[in-house]
N, CA, C, O and CB atoms as a CASP TS submission, in Angstrom:
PFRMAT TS
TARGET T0000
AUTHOR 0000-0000-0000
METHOD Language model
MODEL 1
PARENT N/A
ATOM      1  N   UNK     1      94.234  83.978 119.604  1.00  0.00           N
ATOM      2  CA  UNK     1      93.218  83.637 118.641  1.00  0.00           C
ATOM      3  C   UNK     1      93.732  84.014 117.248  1.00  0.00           C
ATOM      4  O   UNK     1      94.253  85.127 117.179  1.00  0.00           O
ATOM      5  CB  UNK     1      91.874  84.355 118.968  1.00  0.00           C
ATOM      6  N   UNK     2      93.683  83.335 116.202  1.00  0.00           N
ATOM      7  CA  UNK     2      93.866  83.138 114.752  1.00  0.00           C
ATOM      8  C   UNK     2      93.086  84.139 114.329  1.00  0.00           C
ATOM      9  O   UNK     2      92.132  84.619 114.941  1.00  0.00           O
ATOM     10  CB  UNK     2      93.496  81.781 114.140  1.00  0.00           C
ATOM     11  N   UNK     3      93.645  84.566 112.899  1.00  0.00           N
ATOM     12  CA  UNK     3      93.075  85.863 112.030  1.00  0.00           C
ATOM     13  C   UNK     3      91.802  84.833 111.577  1.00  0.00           C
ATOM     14  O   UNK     3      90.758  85.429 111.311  1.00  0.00           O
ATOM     15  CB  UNK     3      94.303  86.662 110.478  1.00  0.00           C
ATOM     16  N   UNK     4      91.773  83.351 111.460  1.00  0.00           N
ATOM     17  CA  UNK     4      90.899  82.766 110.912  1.00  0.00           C
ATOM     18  C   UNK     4      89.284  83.086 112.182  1.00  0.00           C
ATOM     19  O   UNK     4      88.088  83.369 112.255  1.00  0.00           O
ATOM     20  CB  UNK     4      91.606  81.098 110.626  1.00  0.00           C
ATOM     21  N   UNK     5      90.473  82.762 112.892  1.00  0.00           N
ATOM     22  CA  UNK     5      88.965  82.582 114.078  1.00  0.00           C
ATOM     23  C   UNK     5      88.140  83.706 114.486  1.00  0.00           C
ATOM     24  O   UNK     5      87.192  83.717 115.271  1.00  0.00           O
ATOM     25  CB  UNK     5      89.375  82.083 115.605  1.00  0.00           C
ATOM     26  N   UNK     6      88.777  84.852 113.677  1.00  0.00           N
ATOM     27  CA  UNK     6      88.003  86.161 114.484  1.00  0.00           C
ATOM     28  C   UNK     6      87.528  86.442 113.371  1.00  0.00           C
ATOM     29  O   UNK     6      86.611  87.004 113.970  1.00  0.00           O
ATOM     30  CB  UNK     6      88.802  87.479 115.308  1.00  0.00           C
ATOM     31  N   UNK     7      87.360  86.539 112.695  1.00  0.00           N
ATOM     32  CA  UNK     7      86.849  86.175 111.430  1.00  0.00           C
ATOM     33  C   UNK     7      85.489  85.494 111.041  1.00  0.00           C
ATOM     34  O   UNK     7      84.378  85.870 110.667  1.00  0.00           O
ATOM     35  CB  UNK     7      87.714  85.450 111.009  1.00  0.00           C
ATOM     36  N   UNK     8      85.967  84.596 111.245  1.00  0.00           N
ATOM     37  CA  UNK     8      84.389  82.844 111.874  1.00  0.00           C
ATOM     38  C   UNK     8      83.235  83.845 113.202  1.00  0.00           C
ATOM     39  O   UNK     8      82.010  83.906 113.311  1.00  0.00           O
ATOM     40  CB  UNK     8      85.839  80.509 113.613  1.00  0.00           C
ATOM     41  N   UNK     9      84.251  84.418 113.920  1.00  0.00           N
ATOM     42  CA  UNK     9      83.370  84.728 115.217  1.00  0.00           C
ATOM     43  C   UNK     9      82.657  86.078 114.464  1.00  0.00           C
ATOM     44  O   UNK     9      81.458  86.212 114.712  1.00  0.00           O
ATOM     45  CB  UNK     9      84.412  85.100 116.926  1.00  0.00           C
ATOM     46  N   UNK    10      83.352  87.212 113.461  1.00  0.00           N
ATOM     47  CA  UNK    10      82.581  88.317 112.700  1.00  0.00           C
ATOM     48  C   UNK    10      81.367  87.755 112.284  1.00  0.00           C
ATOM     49  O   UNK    10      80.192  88.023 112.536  1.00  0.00           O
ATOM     50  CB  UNK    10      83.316  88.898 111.458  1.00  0.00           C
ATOM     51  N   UNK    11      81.893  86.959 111.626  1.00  0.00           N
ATOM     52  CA  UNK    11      80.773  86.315 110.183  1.00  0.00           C
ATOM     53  C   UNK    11      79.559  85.531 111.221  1.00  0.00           C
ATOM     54  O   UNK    11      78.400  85.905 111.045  1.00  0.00           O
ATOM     55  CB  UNK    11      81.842  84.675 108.746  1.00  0.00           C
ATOM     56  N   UNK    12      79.809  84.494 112.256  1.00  0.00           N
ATOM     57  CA  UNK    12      78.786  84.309 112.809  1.00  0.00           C
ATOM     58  C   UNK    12      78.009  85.238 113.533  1.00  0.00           C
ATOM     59  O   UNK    12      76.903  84.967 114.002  1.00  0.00           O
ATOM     60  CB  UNK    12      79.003  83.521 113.370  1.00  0.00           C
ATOM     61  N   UNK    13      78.606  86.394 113.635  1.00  0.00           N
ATOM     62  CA  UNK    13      77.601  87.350 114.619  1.00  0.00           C
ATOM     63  C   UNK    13      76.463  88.113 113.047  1.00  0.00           C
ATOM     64  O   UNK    13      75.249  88.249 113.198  1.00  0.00           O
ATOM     65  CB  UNK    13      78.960  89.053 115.841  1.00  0.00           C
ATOM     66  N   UNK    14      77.017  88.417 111.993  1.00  0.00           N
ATOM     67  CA  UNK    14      76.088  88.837 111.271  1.00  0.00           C
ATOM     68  C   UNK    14      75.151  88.165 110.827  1.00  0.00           C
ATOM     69  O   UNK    14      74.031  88.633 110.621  1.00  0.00           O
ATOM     70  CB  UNK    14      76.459  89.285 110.508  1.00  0.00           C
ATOM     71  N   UNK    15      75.616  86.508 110.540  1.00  0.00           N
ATOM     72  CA  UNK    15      74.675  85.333 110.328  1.00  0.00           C
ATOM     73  C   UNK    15      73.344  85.623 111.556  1.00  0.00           C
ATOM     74  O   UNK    15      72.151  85.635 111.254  1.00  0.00           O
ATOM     75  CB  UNK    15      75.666  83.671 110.614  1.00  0.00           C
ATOM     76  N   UNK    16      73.794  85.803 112.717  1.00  0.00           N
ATOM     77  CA  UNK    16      72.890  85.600 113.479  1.00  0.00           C
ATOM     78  C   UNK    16      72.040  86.518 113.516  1.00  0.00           C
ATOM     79  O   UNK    16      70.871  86.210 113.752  1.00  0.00           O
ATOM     80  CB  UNK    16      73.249  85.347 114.475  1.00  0.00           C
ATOM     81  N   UNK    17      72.485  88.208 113.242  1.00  0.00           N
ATOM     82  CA  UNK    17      71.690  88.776 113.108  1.00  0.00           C
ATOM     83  C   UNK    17      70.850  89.189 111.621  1.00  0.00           C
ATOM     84  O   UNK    17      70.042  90.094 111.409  1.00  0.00           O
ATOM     85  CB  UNK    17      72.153  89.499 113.750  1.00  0.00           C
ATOM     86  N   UNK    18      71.256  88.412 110.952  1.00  0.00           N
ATOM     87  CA  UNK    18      70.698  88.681 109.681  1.00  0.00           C
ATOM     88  C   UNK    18      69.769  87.618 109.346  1.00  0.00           C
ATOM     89  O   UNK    18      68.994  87.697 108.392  1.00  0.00           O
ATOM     90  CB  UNK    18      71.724  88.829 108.648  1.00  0.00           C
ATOM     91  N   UNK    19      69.867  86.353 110.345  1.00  0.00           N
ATOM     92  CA  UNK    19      68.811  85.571 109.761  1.00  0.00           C
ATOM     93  C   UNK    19      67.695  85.280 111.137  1.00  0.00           C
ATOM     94  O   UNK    19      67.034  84.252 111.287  1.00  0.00           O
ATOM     95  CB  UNK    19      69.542  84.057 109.014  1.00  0.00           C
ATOM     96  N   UNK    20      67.703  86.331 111.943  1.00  0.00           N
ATOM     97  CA  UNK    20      66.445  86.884 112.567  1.00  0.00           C
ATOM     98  C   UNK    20      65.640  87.832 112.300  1.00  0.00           C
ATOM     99  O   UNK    20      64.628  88.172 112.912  1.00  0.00           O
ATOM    100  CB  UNK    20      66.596  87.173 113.502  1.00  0.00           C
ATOM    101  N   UNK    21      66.259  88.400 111.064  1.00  0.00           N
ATOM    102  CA  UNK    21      64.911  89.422 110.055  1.00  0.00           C
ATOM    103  C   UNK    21      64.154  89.491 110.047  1.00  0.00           C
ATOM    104  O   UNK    21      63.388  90.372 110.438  1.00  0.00           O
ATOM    105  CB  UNK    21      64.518  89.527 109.089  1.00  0.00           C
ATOM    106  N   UNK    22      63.910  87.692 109.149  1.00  0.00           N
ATOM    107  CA  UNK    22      62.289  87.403 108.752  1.00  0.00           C
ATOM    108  C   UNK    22      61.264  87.139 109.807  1.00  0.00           C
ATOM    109  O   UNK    22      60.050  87.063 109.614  1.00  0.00           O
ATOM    110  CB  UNK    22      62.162  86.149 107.879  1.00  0.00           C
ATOM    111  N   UNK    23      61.917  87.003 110.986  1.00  0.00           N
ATOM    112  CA  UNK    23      61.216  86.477 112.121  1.00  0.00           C
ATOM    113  C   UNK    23      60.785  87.385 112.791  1.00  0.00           C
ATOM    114  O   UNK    23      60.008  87.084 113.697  1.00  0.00           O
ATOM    115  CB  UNK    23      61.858  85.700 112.906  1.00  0.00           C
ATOM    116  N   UNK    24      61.209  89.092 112.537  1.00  0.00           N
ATOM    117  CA  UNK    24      60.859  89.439 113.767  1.00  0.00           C
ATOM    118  C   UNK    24      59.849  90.706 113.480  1.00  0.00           C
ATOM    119  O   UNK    24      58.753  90.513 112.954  1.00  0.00           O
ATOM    120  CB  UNK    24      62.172  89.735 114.675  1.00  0.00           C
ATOM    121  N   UNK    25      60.286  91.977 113.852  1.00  0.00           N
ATOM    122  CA  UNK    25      59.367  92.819 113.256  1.00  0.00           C
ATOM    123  C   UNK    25      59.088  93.251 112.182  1.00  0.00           C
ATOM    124  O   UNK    25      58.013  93.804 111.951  1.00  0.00           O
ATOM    125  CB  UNK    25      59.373  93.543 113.592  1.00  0.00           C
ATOM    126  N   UNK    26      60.045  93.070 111.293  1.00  0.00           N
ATOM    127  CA  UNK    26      60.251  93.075 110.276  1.00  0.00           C
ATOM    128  C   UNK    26      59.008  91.854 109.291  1.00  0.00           C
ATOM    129  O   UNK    26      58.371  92.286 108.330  1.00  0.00           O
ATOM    130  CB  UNK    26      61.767  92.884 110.373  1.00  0.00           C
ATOM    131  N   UNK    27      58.916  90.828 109.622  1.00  0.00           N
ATOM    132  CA  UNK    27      58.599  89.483 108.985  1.00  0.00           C
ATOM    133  C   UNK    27      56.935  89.850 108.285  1.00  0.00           C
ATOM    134  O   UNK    27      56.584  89.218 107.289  1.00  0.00           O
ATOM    135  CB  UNK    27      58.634  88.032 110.373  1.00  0.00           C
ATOM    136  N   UNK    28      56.249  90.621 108.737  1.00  0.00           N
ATOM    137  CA  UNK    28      54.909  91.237 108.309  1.00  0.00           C
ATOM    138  C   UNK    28      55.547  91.749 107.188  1.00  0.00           C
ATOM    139  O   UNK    28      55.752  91.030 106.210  1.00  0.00           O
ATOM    140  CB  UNK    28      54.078  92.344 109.301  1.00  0.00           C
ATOM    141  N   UNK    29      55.959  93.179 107.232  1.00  0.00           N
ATOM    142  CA  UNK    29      56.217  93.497 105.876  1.00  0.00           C
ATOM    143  C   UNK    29      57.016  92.948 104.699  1.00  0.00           C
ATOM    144  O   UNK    29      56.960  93.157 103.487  1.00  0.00           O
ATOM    145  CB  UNK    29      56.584  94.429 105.974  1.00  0.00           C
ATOM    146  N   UNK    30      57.892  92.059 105.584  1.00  0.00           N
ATOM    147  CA  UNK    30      58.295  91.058 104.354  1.00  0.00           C
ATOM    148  C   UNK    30      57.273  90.069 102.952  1.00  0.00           C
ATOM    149  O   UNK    30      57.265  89.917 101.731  1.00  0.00           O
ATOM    150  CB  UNK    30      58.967  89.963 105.241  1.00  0.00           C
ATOM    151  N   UNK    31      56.496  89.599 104.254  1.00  0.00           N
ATOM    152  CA  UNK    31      55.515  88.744 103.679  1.00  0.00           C
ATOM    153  C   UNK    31      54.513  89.440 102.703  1.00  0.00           C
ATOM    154  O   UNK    31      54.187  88.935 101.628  1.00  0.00           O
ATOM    155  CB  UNK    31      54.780  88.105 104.778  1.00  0.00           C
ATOM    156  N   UNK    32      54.035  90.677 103.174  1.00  0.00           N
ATOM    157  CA  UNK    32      53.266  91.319 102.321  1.00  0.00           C
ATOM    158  C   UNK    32      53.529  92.051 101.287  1.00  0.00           C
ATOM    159  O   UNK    32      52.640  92.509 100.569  1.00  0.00           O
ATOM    160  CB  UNK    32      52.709  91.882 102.823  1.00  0.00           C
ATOM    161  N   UNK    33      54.753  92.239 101.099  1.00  0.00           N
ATOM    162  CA  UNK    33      55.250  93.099  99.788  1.00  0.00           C
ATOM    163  C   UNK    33      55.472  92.284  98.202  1.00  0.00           C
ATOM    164  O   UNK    33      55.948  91.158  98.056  1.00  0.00           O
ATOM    165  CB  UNK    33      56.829  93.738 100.247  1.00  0.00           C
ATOM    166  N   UNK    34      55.157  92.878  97.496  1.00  0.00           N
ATOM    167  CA  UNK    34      54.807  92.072  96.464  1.00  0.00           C
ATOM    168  C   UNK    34      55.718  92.346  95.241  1.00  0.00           C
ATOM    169  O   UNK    34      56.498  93.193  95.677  1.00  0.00           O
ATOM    170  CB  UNK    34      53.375  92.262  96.167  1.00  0.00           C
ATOM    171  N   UNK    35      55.949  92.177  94.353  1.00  0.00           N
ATOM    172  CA  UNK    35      56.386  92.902  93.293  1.00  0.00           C
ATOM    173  C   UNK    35      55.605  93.394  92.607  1.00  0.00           C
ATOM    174  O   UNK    35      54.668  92.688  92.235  1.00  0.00           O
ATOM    175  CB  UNK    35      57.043  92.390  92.607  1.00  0.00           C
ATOM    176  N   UNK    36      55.678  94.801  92.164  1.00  0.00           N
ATOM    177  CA  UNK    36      54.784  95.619  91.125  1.00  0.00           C
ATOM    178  C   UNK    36      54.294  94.916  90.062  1.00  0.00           C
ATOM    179  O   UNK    36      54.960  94.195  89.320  1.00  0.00           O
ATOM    180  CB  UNK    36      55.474  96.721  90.509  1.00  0.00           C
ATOM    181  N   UNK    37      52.935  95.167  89.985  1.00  0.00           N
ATOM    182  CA  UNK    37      52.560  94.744  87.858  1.00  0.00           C
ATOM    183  C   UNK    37      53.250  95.962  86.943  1.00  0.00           C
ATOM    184  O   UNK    37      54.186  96.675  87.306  1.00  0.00           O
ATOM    185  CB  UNK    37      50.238  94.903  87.240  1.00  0.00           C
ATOM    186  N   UNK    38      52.477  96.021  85.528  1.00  0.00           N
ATOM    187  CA  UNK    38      53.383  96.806  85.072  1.00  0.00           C
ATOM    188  C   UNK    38      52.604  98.309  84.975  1.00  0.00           C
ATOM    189  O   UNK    38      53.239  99.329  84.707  1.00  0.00           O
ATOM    190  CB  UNK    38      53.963  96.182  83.715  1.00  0.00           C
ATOM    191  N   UNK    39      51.504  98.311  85.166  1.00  0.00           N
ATOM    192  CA  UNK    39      50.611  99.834  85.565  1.00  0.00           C
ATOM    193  C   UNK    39      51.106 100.500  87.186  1.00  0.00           C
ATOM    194  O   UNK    39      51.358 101.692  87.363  1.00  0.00           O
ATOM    195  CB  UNK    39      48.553  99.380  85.703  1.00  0.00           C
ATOM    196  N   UNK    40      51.155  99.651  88.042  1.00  0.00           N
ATOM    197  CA  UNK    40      52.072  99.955  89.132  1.00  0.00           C
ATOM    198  C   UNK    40      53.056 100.872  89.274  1.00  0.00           C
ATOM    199  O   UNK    40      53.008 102.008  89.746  1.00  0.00           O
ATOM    200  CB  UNK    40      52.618  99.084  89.359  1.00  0.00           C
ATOM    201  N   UNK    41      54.138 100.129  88.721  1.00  0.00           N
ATOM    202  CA  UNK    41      55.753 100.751  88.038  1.00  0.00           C
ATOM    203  C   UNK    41      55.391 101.795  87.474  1.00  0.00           C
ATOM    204  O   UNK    41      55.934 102.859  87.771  1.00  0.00           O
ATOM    205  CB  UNK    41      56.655  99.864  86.840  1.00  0.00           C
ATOM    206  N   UNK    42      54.274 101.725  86.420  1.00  0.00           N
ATOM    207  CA  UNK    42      54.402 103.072  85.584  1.00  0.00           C
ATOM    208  C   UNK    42      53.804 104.450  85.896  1.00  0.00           C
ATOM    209  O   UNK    42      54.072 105.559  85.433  1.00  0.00           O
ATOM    210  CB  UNK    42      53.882 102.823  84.369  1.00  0.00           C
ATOM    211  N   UNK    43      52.466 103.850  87.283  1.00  0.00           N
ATOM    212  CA  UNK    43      52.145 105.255  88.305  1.00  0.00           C
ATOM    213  C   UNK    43      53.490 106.156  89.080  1.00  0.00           C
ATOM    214  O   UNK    43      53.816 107.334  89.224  1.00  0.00           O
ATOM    215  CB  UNK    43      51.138 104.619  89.736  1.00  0.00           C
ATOM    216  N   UNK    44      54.039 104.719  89.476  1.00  0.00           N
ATOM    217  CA  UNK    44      55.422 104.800  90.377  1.00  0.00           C
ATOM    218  C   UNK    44      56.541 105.677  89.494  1.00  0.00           C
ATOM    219  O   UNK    44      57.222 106.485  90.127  1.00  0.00           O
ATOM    220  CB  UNK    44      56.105 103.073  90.711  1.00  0.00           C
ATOM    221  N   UNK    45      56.704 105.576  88.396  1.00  0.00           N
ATOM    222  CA  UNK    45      57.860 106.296  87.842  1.00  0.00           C
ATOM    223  C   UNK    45      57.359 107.845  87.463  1.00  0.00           C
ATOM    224  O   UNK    45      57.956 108.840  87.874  1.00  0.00           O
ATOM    225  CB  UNK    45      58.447 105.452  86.480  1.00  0.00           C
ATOM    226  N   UNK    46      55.869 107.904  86.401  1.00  0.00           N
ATOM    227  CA  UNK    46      55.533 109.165  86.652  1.00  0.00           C
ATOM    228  C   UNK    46      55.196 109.905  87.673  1.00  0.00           C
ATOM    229  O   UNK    46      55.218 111.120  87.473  1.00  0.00           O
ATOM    230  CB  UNK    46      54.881 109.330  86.140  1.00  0.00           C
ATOM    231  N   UNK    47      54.860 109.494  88.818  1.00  0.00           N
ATOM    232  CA  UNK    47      55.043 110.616  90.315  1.00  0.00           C
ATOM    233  C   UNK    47      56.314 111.350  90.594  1.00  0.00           C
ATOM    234  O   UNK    47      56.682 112.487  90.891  1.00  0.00           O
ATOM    235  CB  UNK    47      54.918 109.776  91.767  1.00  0.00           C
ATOM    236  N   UNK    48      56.838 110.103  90.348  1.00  0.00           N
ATOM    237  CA  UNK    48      58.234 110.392  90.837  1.00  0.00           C
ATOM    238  C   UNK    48      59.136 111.348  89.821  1.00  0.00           C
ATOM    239  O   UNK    48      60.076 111.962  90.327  1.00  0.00           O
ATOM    240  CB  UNK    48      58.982 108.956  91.039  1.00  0.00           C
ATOM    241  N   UNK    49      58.856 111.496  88.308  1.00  0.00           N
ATOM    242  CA  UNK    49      59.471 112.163  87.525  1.00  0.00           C
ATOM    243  C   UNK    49      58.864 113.487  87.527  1.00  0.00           C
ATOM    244  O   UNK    49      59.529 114.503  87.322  1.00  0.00           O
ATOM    245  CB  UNK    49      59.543 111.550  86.368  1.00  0.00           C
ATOM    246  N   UNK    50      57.618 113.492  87.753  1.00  0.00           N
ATOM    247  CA  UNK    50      56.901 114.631  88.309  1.00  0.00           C
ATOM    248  C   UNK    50      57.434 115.306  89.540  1.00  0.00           C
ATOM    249  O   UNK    50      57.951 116.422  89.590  1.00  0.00           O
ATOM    250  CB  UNK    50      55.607 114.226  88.594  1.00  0.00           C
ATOM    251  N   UNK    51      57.282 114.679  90.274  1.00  0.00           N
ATOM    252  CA  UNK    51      58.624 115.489  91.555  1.00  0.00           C
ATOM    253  C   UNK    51      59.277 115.809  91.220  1.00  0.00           C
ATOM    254  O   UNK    51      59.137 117.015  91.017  1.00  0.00           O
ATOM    255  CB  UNK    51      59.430 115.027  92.523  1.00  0.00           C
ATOM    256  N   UNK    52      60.660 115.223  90.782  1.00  0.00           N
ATOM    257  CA  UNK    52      61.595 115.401  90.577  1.00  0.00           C
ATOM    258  C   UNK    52      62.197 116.740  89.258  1.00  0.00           C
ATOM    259  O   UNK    52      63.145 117.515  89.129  1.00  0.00           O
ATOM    260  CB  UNK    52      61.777 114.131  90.505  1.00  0.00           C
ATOM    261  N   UNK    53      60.828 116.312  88.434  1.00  0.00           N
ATOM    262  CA  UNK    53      60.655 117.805  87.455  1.00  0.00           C
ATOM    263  C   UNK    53      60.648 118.886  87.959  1.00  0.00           C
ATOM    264  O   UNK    53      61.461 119.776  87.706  1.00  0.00           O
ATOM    265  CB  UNK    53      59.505 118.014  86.731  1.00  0.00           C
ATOM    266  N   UNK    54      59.371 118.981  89.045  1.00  0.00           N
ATOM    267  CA  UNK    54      59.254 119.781  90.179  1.00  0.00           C
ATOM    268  C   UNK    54      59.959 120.748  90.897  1.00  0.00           C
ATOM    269  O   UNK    54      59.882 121.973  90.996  1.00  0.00           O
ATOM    270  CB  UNK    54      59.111 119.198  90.828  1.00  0.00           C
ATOM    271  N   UNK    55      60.938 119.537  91.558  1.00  0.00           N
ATOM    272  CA  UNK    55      62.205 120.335  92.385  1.00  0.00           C
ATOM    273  C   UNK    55      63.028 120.946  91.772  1.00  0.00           C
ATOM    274  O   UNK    55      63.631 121.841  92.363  1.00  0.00           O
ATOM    275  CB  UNK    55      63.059 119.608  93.118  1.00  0.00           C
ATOM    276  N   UNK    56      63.313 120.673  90.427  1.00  0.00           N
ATOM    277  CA  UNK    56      64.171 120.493  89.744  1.00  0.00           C
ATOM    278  C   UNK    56      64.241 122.259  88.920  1.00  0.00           C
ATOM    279  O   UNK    56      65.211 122.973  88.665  1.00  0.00           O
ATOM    280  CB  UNK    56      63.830 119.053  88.911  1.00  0.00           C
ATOM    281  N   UNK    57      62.845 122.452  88.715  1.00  0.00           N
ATOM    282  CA  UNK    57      62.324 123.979  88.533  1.00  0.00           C
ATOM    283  C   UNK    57      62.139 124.718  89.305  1.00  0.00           C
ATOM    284  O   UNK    57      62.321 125.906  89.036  1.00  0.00           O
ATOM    285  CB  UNK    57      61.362 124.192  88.072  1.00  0.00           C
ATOM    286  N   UNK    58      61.597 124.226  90.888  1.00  0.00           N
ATOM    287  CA  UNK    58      61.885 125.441  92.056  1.00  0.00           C
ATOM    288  C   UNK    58      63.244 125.406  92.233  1.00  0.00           C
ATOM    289  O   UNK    58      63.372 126.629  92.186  1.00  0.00           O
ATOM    290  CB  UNK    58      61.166 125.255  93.591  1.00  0.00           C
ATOM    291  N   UNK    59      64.511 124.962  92.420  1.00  0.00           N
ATOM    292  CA  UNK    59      65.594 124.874  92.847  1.00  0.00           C
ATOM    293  C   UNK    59      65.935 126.065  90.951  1.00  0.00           C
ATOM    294  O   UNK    59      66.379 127.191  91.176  1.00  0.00           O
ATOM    295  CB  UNK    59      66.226 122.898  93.347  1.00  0.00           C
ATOM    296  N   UNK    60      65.735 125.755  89.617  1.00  0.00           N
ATOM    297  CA  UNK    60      66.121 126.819  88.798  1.00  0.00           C
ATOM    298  C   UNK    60      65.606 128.187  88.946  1.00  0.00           C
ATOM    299  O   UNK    60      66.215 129.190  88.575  1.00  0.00           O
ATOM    300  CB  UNK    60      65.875 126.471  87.625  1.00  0.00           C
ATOM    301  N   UNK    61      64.009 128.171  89.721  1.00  0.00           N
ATOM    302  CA  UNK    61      63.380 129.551  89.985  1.00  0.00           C
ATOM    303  C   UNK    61      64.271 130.383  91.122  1.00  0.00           C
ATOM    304  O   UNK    61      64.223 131.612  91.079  1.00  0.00           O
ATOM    305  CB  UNK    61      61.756 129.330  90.541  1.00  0.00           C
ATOM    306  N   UNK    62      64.958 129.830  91.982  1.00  0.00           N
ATOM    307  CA  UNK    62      65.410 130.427  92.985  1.00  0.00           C
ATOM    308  C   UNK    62      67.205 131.068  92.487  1.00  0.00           C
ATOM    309  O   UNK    62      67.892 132.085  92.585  1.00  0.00           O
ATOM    310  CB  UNK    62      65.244 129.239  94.280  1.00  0.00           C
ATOM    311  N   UNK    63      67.268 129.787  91.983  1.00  0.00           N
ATOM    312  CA  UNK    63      68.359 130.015  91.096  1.00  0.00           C
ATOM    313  C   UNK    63      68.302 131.306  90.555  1.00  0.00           C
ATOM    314  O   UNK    63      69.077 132.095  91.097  1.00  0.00           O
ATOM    315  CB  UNK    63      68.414 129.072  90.056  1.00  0.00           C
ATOM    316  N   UNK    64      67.385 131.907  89.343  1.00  0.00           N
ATOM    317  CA  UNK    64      67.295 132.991  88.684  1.00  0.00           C
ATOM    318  C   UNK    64      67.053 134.257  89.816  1.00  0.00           C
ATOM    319  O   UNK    64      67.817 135.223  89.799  1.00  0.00           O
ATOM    320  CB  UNK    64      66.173 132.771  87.610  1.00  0.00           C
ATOM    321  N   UNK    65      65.935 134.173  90.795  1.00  0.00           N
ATOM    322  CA  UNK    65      65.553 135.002  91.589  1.00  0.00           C
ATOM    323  C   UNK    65      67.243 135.549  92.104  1.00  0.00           C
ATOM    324  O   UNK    65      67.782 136.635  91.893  1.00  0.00           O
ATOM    325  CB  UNK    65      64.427 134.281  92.699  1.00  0.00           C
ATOM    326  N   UNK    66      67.763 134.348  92.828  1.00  0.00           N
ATOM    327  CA  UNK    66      69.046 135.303  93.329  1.00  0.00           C
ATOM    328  C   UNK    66      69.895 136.087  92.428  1.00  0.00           C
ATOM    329  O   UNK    66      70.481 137.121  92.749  1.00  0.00           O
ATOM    330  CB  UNK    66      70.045 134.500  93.988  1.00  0.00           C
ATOM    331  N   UNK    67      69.927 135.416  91.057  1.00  0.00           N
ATOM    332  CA  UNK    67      70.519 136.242  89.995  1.00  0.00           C
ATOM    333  C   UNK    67      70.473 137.833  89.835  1.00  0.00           C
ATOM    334  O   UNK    67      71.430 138.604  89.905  1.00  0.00           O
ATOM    335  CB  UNK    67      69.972 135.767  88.908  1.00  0.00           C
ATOM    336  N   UNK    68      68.722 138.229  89.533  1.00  0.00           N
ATOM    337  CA  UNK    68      68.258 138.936  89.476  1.00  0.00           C
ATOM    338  C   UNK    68      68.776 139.860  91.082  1.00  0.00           C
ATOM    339  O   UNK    68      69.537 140.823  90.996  1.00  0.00           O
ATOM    340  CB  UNK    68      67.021 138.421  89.038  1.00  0.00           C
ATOM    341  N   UNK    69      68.324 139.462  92.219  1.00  0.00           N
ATOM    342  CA  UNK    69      68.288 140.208  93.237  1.00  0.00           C
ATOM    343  C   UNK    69      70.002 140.215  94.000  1.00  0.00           C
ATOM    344  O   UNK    69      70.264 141.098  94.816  1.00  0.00           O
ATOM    345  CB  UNK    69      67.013 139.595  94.148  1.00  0.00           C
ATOM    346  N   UNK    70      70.843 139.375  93.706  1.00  0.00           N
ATOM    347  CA  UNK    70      72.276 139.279  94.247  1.00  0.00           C
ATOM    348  C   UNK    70      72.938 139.410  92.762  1.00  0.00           C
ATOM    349  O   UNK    70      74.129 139.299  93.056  1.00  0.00           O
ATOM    350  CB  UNK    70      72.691 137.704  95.211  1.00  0.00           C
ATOM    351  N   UNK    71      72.904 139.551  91.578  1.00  0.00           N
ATOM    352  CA  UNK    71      73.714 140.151  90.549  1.00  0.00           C
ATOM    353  C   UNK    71      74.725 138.712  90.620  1.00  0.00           C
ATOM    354  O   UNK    71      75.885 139.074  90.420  1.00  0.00           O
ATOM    355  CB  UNK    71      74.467 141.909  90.959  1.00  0.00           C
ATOM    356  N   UNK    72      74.663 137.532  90.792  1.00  0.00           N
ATOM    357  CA  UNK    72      75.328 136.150  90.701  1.00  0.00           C
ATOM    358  C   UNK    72      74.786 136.070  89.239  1.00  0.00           C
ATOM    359  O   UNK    72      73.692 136.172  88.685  1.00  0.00           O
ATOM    360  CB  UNK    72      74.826 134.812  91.906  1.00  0.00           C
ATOM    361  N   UNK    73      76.079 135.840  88.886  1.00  0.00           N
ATOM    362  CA  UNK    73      76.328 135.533  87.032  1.00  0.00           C
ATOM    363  C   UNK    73      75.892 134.243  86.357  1.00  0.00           C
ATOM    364  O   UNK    73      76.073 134.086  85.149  1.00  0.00           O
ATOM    365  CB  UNK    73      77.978 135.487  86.609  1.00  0.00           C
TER
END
């Protein structure tokens, strides 16, 4: 078998499984997902910068704590 043909036989096996997606369990949440308006996006980004502020200060609090209690510079 040819470098071409195994190749053809790769590419058709992902074809096949990639264009049974929409069909299968998947195909509900496809259909229903929408793209954001723009109040959406902007709940969506402040949660998320809020977390991320979040972690961002417990991960420096612990930071200092070991300082203080392990003498790490």
């Amino acid at each position: 078998m040819a470098m071409d043909d195994k190749l053809n036989d790769i590419q058709d096996k992902i074809e096949r499984r990639v264009g049974g997606f929409g069909k299968g369990k998947y195909a509900r949440i496809l259909r229903m997902a929408k793209k954001p308006n723009k109040e959406e996006y902007v709940k969506v980004v402040l949660i998320t910068g809020v977390g991320i502020t979040l972690l961002g200060l417990l991960g420096f609090f612990i930071y200092l704590m070991m300082g203080v209690f392990f003498h790490i510079p």
